[in-house]
C-alpha positions, 0 to 999 in steps of 0.5 A: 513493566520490569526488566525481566518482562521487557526483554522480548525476544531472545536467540535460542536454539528454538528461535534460530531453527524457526527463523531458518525454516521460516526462511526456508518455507518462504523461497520455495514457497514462493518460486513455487507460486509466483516463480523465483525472483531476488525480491525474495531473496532480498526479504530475507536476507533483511528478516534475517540480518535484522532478527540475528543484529541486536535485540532491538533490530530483532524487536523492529523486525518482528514488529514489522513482520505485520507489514511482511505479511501484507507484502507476501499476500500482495506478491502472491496475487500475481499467481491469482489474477483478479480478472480470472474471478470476475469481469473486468469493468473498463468502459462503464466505469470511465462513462460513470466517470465522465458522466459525473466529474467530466469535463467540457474542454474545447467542445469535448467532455473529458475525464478529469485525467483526460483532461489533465493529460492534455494540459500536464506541466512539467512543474505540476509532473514534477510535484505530482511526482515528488507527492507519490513516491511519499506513498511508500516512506511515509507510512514505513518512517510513520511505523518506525517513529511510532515503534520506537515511540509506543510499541502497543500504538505501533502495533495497532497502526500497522494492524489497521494498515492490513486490516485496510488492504485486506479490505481493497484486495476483497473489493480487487476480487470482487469489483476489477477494475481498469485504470484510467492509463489503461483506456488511453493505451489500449481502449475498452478492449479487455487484453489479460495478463496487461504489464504494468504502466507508470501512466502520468508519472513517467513524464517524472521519471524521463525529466530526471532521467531515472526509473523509480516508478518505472521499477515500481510499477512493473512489480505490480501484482494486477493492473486490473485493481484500481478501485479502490485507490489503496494509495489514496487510503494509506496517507488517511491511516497516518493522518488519522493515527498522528491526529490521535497521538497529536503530533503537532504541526507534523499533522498538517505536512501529513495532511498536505500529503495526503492530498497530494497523493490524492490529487496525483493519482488523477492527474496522472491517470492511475485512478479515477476521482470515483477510485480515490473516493473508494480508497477514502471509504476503504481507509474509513472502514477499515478504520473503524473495522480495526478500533471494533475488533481490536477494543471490543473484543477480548482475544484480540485486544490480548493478542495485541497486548501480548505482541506489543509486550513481546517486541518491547 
């Protein structure tokens, strides 16, 4: 491609207007449907020092509007909670649980986060707690090295990364379900509106005395939306794409990760095992989803061409 095809998006009249009343729409939009909050404010003022920065911040950002996208719809669920559309599932799935992943502990069948509740470590907190915070940089910094790597590869992780949310917050809707922290704090009783809890990880943040999943969690858009575990699935889409980009031996950290996050999530009783097979499953679906949409057919093959064109 020649330098003239390449020079992606400039600043123009017509772009500054855009990105002003895009900004604009946003806040008001958004106080409007889930209340002001500085979260907002802080999105744009990135979008925006970015977009005005250089061309190359102009590019990434515009690139990784995909995950702003993604970010925008899982704010704005706050405003819709799943357990208004469907029943809430507490004690079925936590009997379906034990049922076929319990486990006998001194005369009593435990769920496997019952069970390592009760037989935490701070070494294993710890661990757990380095392994689940990777949930949020590693597939961002894996989207920043494949943006500067391959602007079209890019494109199709980050698509295949909605495609995947997407995906869980159908099933949100459709199956609510209760996390594991939520039987242990407040029983099989259904309480609406429920804040967010940091479960197993909070022995993580009071051993280093900070607050970082304190903080995290309490932005949670629905505590009621454990199944499936979108945190087990986002490590399989970076396996999966450094896999297919053969990054070496980067794959086997990534895969180590991957478990990591997997084993985590129960041991700190934000899922079940049968959630984090879900999140497996979603991931795999979602996977193959995208690759059919996306190479099979026409428009949306060009969609991506055109987008990965105009970000280089």
């Amino acid at each position: 491609m020649n330098g003239t095809v390449n020079q992606g998006p400039v600043i123009n009249a017509r772009s500054i207007v855009a990105a002003t009343l895009l900004s604009i729409f946003y806040l008001l939009l958004s106080t409007w449907v889930v209340g002001f909050k500085s979260d907002q404010v802080a999105l744009v003022v990135i979008f925006n020092t970015l977009f005005y920065l250089s061309a190359i911040t102009r590019k990434f950002i515009l690139g990784f509007s995909v995950f702003i996208v993604y970010w925008i719809i899982f704010d704005y669920m706050k405003a819709f909670p799943n357990y208004n559309v469907n029943t809430v599932h507490i004690a079925d799935l936590y009997n379906f649980e034990k049922q076929f992943f319990g486990i006998n502990y001194q005369g009593h069948l435990l769920t496997p986060n019952e069970y390592w509740k009760v037989n935490s470590t701070t070494t294993l907190d710890i661990i757990a707690g380095l392994f689940y915070i990777c949930w949020i940089p590693v597939p961002l910094g894996f989207a920043a090295y494949l943006f500067f790597k391959n602007r079209r590869e890019f494109l199709s992780f980050a698509m295949t990364f909605l495609v995947v949310n997407l995906l869980g917050f159908v099933i949100y809707y459709s199956f609510p379900a209760a996390p594991p922290w939520y039987i242990q704090e407040h029983g099989f009783v259904f309480h609406a509106a429920t804040p967010g809890n940091t479960g197993g990880l909070s022995r993580f943040d009071n051993y280093f005395n900070i607050h970082i999943f304190q903080s995290i969690y309490q932005k949670g858009s629905n505590v009621f939306a454990a199944m499936p575990s979108l945190h087990s699935a986002y490590p399989i889409i970076v396996v999966y794409y450094a896999f297919k980009n053969r990054l070496g031996f980067i794959k086997v950290i990534l895969c180590a990760v991957m478990v990591g996050i997997w084993l985590t999530a129960v041991y700190t009783s934000h899922h079940y095992i049968l959630d984090v097979l879900a999140g497996i499953t979603t991931a795999i679906i979602g996977i193959n989803l995208f690759n059919f949409l996306f190479t099979k057919m026409p428009a949306l093959t060009k969609f991506l061409d055109r987008y990965a064109a105009f970000i280089s």
